[in-house]
C-alpha positions as CSV (number, residue, x, y, z in Angstrom):
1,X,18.7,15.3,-0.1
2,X,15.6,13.0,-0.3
3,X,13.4,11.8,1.6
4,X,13.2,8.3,2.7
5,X,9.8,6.3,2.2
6,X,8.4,4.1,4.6
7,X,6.9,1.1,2.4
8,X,4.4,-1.6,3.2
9,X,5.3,-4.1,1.0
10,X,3.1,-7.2,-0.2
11,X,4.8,-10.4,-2.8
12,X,1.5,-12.4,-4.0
13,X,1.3,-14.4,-6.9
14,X,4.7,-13.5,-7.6
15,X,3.8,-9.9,-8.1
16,X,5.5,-6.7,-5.8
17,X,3.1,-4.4,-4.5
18,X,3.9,-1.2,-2.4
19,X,2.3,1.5,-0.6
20,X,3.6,4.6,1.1
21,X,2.5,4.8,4.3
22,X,3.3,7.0,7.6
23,X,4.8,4.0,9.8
24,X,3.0,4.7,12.7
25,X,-0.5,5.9,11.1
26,X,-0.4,2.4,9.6
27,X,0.0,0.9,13.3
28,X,-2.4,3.2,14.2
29,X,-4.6,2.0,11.5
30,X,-4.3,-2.1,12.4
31,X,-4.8,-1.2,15.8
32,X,-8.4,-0.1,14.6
33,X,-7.7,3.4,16.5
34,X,-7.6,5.0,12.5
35,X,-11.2,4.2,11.0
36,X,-9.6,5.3,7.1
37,X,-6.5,3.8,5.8
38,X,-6.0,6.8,3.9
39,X,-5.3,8.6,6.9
40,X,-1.8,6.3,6.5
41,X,-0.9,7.3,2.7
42,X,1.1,9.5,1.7
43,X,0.1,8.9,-1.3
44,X,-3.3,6.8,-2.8
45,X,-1.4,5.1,-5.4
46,X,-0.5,1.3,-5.6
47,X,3.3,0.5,-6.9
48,X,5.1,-2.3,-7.9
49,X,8.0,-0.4,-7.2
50,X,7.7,3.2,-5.0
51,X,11.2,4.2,-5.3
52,X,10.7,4.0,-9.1
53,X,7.4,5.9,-9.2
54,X,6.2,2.9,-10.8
55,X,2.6,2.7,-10.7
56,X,0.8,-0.8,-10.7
57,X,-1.5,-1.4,-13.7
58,X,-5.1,-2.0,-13.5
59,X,-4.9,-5.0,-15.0
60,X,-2.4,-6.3,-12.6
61,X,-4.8,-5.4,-9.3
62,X,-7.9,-7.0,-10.5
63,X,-5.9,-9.8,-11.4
64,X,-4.5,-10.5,-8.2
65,X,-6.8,-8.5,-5.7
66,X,-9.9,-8.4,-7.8
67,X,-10.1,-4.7,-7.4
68,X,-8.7,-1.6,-8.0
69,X,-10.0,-0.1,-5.2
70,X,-6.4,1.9,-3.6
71,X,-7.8,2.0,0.2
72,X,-9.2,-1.8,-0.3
73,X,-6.0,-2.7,-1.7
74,X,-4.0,-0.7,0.8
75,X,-5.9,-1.9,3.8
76,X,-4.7,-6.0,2.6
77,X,-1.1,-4.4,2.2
78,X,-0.6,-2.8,5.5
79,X,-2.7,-5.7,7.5
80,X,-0.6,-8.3,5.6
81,X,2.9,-6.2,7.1
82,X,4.6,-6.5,9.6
């Protein structure tokens, strides 16, 4: 049997972006009561598609987030879900 993941999900500039996330570390987390959005991942990986295992590129985060920072990126994600 496997395990379901809790996705925070972002569509900008027509791109998918996902991040794994513990639902309510990541509540925690936009609460500001969780200093480290890492503390939310499961995982510190970007996808464009987590049920996939598909990994964003590089080249598509600095394109659309200007980084490739994974807690940057994962802090606009989680804030940017609700």
């Amino acid at each position: 049997m496997s395990e379901k993941l809790n996705l925070a999900r972002l569509k900008k500039f027509g791109q998918h972006f996902e991040v794994s996330i513990d639902p309510e570390l990541a509540q925690k987390f936009r609460a500001g009561e969780l200093k480290d959005v890492r503390e939310a991942l499961h995982v510190e990986q970007i996808f464009v598609d987590a049920h996939k295992g598909l990994p964003a590129s590089s080249q598509e985060l600095l394109k659309v987030f200007q980084t490739t920072e994974v807690d940057k990126i994962a802090e606009i994600i989680i804030f940017c879900t609700r």
